[in-house]
Each structure stands twice: as structure tokens, then as C-alpha cells.
C-alpha positions as CSV (number, residue, x, y, z in Angstrom):
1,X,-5.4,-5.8,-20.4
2,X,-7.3,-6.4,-17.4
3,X,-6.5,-3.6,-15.7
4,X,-6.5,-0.9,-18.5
5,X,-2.9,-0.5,-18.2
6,X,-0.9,0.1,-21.6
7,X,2.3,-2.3,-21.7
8,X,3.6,-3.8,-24.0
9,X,6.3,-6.3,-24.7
10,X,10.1,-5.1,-25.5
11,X,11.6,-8.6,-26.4
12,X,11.3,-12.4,-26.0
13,X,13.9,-14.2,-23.6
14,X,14.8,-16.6,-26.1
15,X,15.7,-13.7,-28.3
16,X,18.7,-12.6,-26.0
17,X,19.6,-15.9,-25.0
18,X,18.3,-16.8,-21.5
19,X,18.1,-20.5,-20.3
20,X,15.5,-22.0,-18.7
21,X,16.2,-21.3,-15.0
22,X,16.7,-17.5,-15.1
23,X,13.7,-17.2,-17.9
24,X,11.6,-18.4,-15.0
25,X,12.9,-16.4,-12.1
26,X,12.7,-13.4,-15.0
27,X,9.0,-14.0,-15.4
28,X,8.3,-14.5,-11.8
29,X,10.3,-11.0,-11.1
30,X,7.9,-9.6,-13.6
31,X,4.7,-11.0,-12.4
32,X,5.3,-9.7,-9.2
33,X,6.5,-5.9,-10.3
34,X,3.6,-5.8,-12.3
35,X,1.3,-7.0,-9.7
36,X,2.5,-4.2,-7.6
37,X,2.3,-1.5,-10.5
38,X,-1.8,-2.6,-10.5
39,X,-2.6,-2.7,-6.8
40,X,-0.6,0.3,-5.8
41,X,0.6,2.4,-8.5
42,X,-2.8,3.7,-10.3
43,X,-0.6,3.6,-13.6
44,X,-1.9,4.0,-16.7
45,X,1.1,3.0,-19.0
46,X,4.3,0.6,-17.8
47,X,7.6,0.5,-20.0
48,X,9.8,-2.9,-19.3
49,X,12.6,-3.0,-20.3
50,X,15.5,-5.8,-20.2
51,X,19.0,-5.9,-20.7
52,X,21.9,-8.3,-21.0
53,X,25.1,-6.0,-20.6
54,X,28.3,-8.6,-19.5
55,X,26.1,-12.1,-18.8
56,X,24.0,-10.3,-16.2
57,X,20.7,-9.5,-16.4
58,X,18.6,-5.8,-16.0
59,X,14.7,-5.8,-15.7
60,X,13.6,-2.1,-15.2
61,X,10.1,-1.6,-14.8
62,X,8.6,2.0,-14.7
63,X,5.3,3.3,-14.2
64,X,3.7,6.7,-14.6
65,X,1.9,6.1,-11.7
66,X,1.9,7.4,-8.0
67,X,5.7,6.5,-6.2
68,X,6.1,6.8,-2.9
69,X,5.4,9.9,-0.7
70,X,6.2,10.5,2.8
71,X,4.8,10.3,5.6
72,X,3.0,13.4,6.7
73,X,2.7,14.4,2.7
74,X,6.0,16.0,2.9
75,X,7.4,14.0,0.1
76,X,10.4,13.2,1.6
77,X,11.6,9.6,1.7
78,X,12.3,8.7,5.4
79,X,15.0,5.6,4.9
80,X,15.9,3.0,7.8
81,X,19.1,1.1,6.2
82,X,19.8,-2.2,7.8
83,X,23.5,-3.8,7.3
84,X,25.8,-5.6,9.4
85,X,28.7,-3.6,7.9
86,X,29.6,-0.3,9.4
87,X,31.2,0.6,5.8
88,X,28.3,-0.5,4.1
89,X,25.7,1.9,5.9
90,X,28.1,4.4,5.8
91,X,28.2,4.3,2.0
92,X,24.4,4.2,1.5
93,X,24.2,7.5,4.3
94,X,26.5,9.4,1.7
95,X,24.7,8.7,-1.2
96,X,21.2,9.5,0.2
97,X,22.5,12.6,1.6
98,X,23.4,13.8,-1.9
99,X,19.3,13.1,-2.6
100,X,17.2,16.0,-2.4
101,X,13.7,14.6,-1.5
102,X,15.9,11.3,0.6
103,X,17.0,10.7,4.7
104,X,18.4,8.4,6.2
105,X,16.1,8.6,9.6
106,X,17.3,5.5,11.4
107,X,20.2,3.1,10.5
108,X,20.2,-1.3,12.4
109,X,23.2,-3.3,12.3
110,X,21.2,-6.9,13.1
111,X,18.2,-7.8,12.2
112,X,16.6,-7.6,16.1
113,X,17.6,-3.5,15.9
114,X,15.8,-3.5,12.3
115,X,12.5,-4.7,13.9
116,X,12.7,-2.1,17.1
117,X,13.9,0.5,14.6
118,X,11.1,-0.1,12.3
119,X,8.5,0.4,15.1
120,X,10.3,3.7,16.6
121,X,11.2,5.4,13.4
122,X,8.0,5.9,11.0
123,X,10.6,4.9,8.0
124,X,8.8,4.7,4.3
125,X,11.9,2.5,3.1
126,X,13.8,0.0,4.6
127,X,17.1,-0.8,3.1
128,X,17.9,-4.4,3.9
129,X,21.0,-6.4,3.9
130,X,19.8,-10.0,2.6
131,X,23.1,-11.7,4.8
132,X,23.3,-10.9,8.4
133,X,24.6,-13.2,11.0
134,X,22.1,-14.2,13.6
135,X,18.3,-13.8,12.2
136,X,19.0,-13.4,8.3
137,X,17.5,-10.5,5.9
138,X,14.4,-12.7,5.0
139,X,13.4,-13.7,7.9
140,X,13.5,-10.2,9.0
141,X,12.2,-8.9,5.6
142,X,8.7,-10.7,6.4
143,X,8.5,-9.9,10.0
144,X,8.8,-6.3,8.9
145,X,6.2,-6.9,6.2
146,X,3.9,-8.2,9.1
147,X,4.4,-5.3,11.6
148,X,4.5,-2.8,9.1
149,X,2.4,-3.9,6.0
150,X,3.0,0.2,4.4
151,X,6.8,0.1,4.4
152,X,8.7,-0.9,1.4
153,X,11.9,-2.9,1.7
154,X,14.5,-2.7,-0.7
155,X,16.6,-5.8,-0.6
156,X,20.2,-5.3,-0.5
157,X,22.5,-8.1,-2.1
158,X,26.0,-9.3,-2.8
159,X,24.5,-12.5,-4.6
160,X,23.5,-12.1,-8.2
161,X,21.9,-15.4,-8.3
162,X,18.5,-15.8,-9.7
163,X,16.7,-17.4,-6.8
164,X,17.3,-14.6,-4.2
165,X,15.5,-12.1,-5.5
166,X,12.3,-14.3,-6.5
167,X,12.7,-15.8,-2.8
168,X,12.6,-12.5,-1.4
169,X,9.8,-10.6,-3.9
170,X,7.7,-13.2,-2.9
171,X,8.3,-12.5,1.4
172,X,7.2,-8.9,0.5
173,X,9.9,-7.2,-0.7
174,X,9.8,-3.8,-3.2
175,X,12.7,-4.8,-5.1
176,X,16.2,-6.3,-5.3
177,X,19.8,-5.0,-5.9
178,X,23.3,-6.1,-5.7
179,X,25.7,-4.2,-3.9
180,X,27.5,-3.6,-7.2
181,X,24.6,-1.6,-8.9
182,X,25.3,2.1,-9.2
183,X,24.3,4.9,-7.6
184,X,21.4,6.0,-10.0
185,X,20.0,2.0,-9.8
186,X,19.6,2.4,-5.9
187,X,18.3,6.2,-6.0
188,X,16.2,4.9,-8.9
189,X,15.1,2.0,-6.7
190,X,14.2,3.5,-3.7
191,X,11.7,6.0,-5.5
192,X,9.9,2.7,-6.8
């Protein structure tokens, strides 16, 4: 209302059976996307939806505001992907290369190479690993947010648990996914 953006409200948590905890971590989740949508977006309407499929839980949020756009207008989405796991990068270079207006422009294995890489690469996403030996993804996540205030960071999970992604929303980060979310989520993510 206070912004003049049209939302409104798909369900209430009690209705679809979430305790106490995650209704909180929900809320805070929510808060902060819709923070984001006002400062940065320009939207004029927001659609949330969330789901409970198999005891996990699915907040979309989705504006018909501005998403990101490349550096240099190009509309290309420059990606730096930061994981200790060869595999793992691997996996994430194959997918974006299947993405028309998506590349991959640097790739870190440790969270030392994410910060040089950060600086050298003029990235508009960074892909981060939230567990990497040494100097772990949060850390790194809000040293990146402090050299490079413009870049969005896209945290990258194996733990579903409800604390992580409110932990790392509030260091700065875009958004949150578990390494067992399709394709289309992390595609869908990235453009966010």
C-alpha cells in the first residue's frame, strides 16, 4: 500500500499447515523479497505465491518490474559461479550455456578467488556455494556485498533448513536455492 504496488495475499500459513519456526523464517523471506521488489524493481503489481509439494516449502515472488540487465546495456547476464566442487561448477556452466541472454564469465573454487574474481570480472551475478572450507559462503557473501554493492548473489545450498536462507537474505543476498531445485528454479532465479 505504501508504495502503490498491487499485491495481494494468496493464502494464510496456518491454512497449509506451517508451525511456528518456518512461519517466521517464511515471513522474514517475504519481507525481504518484497523490500527488494520496492527499492529496485519499479514494479507495479507482485504475485506470491506458496507451495507445500512433499513437506517442503516454495515462496515465488514475481514482479513486473525491471530484472536485471547487463552491464554495458547488452542484456546479457555476466555470471561468476563460486563452488568448491569441480562437478558442481561444471553442472551450473552447462545449464547456463543452454541460456540465451546467460554466461558464465568467471568461475572461484574458494571463497579468497570469489573476492579477486569479483573485482576482475564485472559479473552481474554471483552464484555462491553457502559451504566452502576455509572462509565460508556468508562470510564471503557480505564481503562481496561490501566491494560490490551492484552485484546480486544467488546463494547456493544443500541445506533446506529454514535459518539459512533468512541468515543469508539478511547479509545481502538476492535469493536462496537448494542444490536440488531444477533447472527452471535456478534460470528463474538468476533473472530475479
Amino acid at each position: 500500500e505504501r508504495t502503490g504496488t498491487a499485491c495481494a495475499p494468496v493464502c494464510e500459513l496456518e491454512e497449509i499447515g506451517v508451525d511456528g519456526e518456518r512461519s517466521t523464517a517464511v515471513f522474514r523471506l517475504l519481507q525481504e523479497a518484497l523490500t527488494n521488489v520496492a527499492r529496485h524493481a519499479a514494479a507495479r503489481r507482485v504475485d506470491v505465491t506458496l507451495t507445500v509439494p512433499q513437506e517442503m516449502l516454495i515462496l515465488v515472488v514475481r514482479d513486473d518490474g525491471r530484472g536485471i540487465v547487463g552491464r554495458g546495456g547488452s542484456g546479457m547476464i555476466r555470471l561468476l559461479i563460486v563452488d568448491d566442487h569441480v562437478l558442481m561448477r561444471e553442472g551450473l556452466k552447462q545449464i547456463i550455456s543452454h541460456v540465451d541472454d546467460m554466461e558464465v564469465v568467471s568461475e572461484a573454487g574458494t571463497g579468497p578467488e570469489a573476492l579477486e574474481r569479483a573485482r576482475s570480472c564485472a559479473c552481474d551475478v554471483v552464484l555462491l556455494d553457502i559451504a566452502m572450507p576455509g572462509r565460508g559462503g556468508v562470510d564471503v557473501l557480505k564481503q562481496l556485498k561490501s566491494d560490490n554493492p551492484g552485484v546480486a548473489v544467488l546463494m547456493l545450498s544443500m541445506y533446506p533448513e529454514s535459518k539459512y536462507p533468512v541468515q543469508c537474505l539478511e547479509a545481502g543476498a538476492s535469493g536462496y536455492l537448494t542444490k536440488d531445485s531444477v533447472t527452471e528454479e535456478l534460470v528463474r532465479a538468476i533473472r530475479l
